[in-house]
PyMOL Python script that loads the backbone (N, CA, C, O; Angstrom):
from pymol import cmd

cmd.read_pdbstr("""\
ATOM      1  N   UNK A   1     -33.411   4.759   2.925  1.00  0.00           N
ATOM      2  CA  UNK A   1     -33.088   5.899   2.090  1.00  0.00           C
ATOM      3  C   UNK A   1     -31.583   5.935   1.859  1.00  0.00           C
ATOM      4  O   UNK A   1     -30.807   5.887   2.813  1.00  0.00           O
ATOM      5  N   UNK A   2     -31.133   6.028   0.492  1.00  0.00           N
ATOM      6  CA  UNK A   2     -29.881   6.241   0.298  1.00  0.00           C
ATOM      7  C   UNK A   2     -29.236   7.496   0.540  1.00  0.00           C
ATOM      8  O   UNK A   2     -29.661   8.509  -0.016  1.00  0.00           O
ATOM      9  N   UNK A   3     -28.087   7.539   1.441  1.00  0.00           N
ATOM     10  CA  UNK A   3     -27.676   8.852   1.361  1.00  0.00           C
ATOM     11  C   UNK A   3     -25.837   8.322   0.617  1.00  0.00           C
ATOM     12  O   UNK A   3     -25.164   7.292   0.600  1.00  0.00           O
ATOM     13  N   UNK A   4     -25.648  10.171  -0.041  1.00  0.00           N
ATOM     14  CA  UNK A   4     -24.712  10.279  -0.606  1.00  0.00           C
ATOM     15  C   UNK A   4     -23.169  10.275   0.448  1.00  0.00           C
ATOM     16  O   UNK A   4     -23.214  10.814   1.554  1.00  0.00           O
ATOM     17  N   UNK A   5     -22.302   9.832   0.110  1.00  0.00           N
ATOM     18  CA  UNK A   5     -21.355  10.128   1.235  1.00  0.00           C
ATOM     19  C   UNK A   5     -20.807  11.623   1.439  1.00  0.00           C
ATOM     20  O   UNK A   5     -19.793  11.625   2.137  1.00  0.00           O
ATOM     21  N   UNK A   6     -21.261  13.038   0.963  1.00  0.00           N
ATOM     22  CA  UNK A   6     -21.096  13.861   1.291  1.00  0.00           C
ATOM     23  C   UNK A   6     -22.037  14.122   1.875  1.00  0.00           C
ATOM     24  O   UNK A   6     -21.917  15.316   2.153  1.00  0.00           O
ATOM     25  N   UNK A   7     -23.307  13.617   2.417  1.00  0.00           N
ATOM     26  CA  UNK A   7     -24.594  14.067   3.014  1.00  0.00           C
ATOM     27  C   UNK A   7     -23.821  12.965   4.271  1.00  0.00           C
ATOM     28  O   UNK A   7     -23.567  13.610   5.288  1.00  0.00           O
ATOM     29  N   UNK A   8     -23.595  12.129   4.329  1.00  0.00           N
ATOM     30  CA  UNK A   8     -23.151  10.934   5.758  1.00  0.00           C
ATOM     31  C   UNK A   8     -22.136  12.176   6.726  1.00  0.00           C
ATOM     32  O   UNK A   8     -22.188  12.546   7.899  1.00  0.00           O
ATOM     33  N   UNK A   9     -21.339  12.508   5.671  1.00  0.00           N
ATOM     34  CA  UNK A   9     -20.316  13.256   5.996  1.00  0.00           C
ATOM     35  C   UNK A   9     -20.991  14.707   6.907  1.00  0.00           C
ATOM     36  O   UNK A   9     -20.238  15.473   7.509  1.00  0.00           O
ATOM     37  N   UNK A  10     -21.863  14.815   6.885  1.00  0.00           N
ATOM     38  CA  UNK A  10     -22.466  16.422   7.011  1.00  0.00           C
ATOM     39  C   UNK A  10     -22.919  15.905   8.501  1.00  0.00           C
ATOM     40  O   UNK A  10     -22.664  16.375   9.610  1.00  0.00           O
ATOM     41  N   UNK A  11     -23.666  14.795   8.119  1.00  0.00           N
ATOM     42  CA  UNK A  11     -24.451  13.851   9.199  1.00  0.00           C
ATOM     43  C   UNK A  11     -23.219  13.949  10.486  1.00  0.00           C
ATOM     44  O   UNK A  11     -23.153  14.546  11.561  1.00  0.00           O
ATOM     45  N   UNK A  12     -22.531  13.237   9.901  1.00  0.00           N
ATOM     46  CA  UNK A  12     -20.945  13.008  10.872  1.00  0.00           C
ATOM     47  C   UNK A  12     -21.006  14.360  12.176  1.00  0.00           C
ATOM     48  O   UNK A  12     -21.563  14.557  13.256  1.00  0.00           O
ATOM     49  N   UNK A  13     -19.969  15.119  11.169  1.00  0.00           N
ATOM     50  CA  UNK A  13     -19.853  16.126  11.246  1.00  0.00           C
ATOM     51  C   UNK A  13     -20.620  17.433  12.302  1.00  0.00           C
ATOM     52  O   UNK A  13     -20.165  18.321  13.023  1.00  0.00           O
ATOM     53  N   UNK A  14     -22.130  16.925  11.883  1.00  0.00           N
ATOM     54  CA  UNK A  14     -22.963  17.672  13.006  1.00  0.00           C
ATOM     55  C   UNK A  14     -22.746  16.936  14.256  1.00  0.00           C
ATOM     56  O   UNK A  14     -22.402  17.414  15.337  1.00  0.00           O
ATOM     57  N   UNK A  15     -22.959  15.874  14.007  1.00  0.00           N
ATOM     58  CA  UNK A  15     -23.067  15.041  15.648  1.00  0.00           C
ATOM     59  C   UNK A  15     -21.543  15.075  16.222  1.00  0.00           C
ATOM     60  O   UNK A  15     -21.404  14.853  17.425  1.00  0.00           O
ATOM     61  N   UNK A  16     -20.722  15.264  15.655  1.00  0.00           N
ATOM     62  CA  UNK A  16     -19.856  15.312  16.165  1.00  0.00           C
ATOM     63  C   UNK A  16     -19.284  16.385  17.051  1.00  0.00           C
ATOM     64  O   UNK A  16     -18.850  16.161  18.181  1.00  0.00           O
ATOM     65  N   UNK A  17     -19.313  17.690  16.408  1.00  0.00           N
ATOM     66  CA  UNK A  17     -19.352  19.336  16.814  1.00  0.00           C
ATOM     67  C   UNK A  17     -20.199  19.104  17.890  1.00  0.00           C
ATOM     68  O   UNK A  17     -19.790  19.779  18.836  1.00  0.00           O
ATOM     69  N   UNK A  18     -21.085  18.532  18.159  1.00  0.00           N
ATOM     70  CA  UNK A  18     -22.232  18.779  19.412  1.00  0.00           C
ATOM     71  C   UNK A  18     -22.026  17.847  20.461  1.00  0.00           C
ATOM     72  O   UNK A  18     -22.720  17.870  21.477  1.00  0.00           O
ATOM     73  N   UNK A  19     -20.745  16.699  20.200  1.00  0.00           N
ATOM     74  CA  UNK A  19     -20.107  15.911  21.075  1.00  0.00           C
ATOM     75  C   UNK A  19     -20.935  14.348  21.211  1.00  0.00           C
ATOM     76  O   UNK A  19     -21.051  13.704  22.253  1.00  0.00           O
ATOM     77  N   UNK A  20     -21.357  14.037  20.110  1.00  0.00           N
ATOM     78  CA  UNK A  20     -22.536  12.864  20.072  1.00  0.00           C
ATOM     79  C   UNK A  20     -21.676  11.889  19.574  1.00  0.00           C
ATOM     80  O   UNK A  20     -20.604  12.488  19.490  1.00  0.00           O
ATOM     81  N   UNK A  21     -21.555  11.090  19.308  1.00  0.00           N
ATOM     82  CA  UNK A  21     -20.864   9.455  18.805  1.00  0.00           C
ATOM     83  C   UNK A  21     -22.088   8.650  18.484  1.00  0.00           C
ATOM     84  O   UNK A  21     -22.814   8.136  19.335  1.00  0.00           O
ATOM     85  N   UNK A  22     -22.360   8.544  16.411  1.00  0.00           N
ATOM     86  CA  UNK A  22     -23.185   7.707  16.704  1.00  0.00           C
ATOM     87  C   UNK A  22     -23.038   6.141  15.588  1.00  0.00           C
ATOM     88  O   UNK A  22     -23.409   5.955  14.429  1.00  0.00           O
ATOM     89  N   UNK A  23     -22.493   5.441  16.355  1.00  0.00           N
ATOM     90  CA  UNK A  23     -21.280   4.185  15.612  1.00  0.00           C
ATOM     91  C   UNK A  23     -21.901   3.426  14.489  1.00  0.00           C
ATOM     92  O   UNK A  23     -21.177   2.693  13.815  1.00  0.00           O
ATOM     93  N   UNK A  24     -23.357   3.545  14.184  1.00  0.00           N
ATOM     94  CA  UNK A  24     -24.156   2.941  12.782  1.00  0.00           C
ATOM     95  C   UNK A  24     -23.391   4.100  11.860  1.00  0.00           C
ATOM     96  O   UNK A  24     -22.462   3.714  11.150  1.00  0.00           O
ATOM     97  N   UNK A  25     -23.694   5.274  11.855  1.00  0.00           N
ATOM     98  CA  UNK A  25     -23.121   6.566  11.478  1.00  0.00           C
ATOM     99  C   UNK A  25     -21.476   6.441  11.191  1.00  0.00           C
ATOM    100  O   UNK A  25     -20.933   6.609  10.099  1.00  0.00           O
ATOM    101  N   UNK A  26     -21.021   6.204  12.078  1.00  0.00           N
ATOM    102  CA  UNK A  26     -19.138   6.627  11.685  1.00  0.00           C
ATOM    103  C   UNK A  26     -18.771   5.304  10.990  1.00  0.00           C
ATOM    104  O   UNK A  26     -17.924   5.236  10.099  1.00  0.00           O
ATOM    105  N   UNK A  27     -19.556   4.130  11.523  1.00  0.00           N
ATOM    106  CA  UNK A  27     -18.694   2.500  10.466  1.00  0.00           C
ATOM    107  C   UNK A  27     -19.501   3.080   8.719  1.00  0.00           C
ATOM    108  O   UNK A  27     -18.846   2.914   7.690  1.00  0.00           O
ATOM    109  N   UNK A  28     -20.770   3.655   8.673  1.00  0.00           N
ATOM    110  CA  UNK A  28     -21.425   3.617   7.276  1.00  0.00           C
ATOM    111  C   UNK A  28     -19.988   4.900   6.740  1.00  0.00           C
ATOM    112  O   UNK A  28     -19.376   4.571   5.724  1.00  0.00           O
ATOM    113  N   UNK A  29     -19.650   5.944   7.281  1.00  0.00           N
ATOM    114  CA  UNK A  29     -18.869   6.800   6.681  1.00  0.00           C
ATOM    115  C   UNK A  29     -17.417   6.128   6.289  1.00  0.00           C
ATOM    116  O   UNK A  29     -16.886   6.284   5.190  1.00  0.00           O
ATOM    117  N   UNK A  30     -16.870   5.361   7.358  1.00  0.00           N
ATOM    118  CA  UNK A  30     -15.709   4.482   6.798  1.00  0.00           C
ATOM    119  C   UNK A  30     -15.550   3.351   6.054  1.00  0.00           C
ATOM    120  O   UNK A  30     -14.525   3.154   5.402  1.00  0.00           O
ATOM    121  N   UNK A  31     -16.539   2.528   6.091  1.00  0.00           N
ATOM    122  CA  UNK A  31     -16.999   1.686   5.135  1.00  0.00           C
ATOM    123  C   UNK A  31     -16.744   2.459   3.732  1.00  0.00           C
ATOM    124  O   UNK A  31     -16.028   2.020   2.832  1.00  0.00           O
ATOM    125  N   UNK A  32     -17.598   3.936   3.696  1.00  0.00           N
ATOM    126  CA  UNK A  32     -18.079   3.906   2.255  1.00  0.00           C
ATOM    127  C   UNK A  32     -16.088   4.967   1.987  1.00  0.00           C
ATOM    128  O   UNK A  32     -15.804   5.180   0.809  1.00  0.00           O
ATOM    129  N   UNK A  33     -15.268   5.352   2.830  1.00  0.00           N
ATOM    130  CA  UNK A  33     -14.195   5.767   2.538  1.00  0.00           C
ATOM    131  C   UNK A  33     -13.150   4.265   1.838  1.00  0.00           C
ATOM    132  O   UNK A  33     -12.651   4.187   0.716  1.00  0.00           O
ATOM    133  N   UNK A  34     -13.105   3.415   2.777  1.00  0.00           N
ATOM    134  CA  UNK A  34     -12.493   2.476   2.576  1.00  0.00           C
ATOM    135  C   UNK A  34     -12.724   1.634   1.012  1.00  0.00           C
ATOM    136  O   UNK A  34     -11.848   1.143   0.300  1.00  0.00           O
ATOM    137  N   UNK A  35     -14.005   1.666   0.818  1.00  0.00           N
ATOM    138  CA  UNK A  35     -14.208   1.062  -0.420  1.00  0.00           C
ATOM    139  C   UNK A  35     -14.111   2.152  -1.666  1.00  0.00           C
ATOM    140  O   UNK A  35     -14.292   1.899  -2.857  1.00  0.00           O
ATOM    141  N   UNK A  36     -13.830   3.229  -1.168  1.00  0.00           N
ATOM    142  CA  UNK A  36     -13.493   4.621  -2.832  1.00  0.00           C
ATOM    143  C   UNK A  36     -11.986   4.275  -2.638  1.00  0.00           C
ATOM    144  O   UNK A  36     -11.450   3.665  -3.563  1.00  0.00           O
ATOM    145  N   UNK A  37     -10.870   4.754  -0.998  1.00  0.00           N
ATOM    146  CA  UNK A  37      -9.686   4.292  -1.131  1.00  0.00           C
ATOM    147  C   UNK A  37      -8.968   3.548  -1.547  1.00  0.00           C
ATOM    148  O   UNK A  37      -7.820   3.669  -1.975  1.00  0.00           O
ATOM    149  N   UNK A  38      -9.899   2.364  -1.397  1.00  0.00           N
ATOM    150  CA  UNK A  38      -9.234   1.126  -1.648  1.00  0.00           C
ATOM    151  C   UNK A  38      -8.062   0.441  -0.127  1.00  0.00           C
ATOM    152  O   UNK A  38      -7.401  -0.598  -0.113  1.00  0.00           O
ATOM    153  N   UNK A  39      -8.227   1.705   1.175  1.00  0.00           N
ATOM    154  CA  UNK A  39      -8.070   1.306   2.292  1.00  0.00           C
ATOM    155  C   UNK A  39      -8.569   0.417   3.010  1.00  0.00           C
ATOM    156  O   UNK A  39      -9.789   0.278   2.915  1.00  0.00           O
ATOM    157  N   UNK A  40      -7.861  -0.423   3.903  1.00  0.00           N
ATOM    158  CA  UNK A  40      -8.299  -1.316   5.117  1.00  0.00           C
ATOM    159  C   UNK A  40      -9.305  -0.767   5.790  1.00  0.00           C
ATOM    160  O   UNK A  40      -9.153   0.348   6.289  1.00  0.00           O
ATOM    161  N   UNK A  41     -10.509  -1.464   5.915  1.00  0.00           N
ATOM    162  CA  UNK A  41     -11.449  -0.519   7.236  1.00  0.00           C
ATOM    163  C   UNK A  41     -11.089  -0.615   8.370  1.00  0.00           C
ATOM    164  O   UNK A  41     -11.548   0.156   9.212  1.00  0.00           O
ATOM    165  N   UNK A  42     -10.145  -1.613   8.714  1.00  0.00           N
ATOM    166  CA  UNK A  42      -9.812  -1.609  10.254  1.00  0.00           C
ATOM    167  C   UNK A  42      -8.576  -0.201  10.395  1.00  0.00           C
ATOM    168  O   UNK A  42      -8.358   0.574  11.325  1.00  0.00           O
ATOM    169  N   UNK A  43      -8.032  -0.315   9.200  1.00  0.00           N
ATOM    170  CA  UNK A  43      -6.812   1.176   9.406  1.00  0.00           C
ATOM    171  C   UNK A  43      -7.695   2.181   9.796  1.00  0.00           C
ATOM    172  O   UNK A  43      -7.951   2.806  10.825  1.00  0.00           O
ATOM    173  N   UNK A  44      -8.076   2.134   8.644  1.00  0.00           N
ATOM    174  CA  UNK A  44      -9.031   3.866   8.789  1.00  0.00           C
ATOM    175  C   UNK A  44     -10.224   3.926  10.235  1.00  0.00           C
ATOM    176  O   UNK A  44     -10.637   4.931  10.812  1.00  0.00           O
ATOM    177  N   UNK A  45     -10.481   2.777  10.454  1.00  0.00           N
ATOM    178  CA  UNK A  45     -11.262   2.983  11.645  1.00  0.00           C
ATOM    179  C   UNK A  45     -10.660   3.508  13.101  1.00  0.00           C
ATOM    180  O   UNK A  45     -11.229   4.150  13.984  1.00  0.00           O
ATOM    181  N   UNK A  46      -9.434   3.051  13.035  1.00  0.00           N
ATOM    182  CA  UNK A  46      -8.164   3.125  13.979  1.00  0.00           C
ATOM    183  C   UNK A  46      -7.966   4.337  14.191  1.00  0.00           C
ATOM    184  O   UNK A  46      -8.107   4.860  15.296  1.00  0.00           O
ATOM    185  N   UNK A  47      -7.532   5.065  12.915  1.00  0.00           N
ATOM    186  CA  UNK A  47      -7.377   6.641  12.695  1.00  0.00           C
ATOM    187  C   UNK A  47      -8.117   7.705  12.999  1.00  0.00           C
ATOM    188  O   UNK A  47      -7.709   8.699  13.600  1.00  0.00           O
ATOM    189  N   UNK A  48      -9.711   7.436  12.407  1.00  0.00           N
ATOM    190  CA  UNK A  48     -10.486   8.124  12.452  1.00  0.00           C
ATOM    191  C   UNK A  48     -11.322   8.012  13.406  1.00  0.00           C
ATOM    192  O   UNK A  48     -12.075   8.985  13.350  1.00  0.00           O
ATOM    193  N   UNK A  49     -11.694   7.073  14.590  1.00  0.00           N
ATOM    194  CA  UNK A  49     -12.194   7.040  15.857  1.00  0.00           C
ATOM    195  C   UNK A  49     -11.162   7.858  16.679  1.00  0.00           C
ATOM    196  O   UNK A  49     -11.527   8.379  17.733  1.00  0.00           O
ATOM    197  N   UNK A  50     -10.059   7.973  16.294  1.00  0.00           N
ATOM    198  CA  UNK A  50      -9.461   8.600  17.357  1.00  0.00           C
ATOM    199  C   UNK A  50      -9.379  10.232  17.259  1.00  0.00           C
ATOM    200  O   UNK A  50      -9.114  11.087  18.104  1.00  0.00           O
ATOM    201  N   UNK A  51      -9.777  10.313  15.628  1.00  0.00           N
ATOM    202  CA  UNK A  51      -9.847  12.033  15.213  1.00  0.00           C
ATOM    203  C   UNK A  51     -11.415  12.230  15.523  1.00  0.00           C
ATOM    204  O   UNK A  51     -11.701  13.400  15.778  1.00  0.00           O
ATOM    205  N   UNK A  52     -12.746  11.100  15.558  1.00  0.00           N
ATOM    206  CA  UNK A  52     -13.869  11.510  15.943  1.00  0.00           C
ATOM    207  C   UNK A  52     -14.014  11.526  17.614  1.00  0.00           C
ATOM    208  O   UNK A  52     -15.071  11.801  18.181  1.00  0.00           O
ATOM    209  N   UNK A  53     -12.910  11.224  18.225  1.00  0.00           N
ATOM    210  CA  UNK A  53     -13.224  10.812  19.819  1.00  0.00           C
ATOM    211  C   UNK A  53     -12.838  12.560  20.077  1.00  0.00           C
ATOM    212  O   UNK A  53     -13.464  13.342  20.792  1.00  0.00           O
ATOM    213  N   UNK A  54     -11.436  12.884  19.123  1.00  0.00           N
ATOM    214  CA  UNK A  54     -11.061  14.504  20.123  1.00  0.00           C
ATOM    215  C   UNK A  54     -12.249  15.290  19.408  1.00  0.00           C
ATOM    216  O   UNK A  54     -12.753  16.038  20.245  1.00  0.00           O
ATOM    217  N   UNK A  55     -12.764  15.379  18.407  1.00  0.00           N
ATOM    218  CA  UNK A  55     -13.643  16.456  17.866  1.00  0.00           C
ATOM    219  C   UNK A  55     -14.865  16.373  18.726  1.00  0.00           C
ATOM    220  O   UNK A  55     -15.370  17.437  19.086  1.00  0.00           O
ATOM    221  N   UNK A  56     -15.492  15.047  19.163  1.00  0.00           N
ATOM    222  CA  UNK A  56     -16.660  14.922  20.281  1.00  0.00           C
ATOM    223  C   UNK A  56     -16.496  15.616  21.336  1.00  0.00           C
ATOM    224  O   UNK A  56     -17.232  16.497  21.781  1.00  0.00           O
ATOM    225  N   UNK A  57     -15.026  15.018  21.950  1.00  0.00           N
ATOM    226  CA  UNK A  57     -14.787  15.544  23.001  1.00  0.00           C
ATOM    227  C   UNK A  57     -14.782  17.114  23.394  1.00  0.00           C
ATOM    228  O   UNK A  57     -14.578  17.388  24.576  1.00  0.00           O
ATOM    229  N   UNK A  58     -14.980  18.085  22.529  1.00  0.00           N
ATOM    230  CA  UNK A  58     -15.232  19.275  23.152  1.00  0.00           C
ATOM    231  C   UNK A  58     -16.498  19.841  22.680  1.00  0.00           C
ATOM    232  O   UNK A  58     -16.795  21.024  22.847  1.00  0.00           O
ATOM    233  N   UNK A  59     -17.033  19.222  22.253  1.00  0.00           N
ATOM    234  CA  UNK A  59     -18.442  19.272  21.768  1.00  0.00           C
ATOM    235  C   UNK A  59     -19.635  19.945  22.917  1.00  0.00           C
ATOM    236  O   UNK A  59     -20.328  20.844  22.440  1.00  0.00           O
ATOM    237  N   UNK A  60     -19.845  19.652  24.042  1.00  0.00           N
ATOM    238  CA  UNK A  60     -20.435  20.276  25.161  1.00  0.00           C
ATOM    239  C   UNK A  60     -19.848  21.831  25.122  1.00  0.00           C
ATOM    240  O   UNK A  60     -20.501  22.864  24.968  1.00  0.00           O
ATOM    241  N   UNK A  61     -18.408  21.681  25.308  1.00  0.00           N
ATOM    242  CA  UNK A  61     -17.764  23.319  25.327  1.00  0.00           C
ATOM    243  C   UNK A  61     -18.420  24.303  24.207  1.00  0.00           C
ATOM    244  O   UNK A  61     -19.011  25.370  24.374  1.00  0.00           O
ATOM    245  N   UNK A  62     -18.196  23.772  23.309  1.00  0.00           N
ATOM    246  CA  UNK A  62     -18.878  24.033  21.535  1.00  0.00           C
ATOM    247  C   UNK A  62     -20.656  24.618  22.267  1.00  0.00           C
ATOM    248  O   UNK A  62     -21.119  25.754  22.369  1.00  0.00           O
ATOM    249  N   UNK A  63     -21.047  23.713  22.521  1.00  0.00           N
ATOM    250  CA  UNK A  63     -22.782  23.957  23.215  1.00  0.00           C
ATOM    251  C   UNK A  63     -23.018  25.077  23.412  1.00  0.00           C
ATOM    252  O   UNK A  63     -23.816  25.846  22.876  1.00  0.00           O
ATOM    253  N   UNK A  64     -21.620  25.316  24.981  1.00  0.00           N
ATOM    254  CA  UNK A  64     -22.193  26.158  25.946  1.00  0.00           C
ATOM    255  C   UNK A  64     -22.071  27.329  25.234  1.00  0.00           C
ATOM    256  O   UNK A  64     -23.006  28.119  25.104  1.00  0.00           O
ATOM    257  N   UNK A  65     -20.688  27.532  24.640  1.00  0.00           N
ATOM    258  CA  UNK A  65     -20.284  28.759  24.185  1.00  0.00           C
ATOM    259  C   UNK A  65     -21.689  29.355  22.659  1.00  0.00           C
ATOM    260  O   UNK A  65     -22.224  30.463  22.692  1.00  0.00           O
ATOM    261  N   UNK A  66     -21.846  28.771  22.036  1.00  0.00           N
ATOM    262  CA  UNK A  66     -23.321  29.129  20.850  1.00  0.00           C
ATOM    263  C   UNK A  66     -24.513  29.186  21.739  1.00  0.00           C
ATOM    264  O   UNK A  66     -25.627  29.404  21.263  1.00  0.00           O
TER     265      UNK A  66
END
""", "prot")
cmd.dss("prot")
cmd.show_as("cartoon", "prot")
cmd.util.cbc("prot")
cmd.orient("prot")
């Protein structure tokens, strides 16, 4: 099934808030950034694993508190 990259993005996004990492998921979202940018995927992967590692990371806290 094709999804749109604002639906990947949503995808992201949830799993992320709830502290999940799921790496088929974050390479399909940078892949499909890198090829609209016209960016390196290894840059943007660099960048953005490290902005999806802190947003995971409080993701349990996120849990307890909802």
């Amino acid at each position: 099934m094709e999804c749109s990259l604002e639906e990947l993005l949503v995808a992201l996004s949830d799993k992320l808030w709830k502290g999940k990492r799921e790496a088929k998921l974050e390479e399909e979202v940078i892949n499909r950034l890198s090829k609209l940018t016209g960016q390196d995927y290894w840059h943007l992967f660099i960048d953005l694993d490290n902005h999806f590692e802190m947003i995971a990371s409080g993701g349990e806290e996120r849990l307890v508190r909802s």
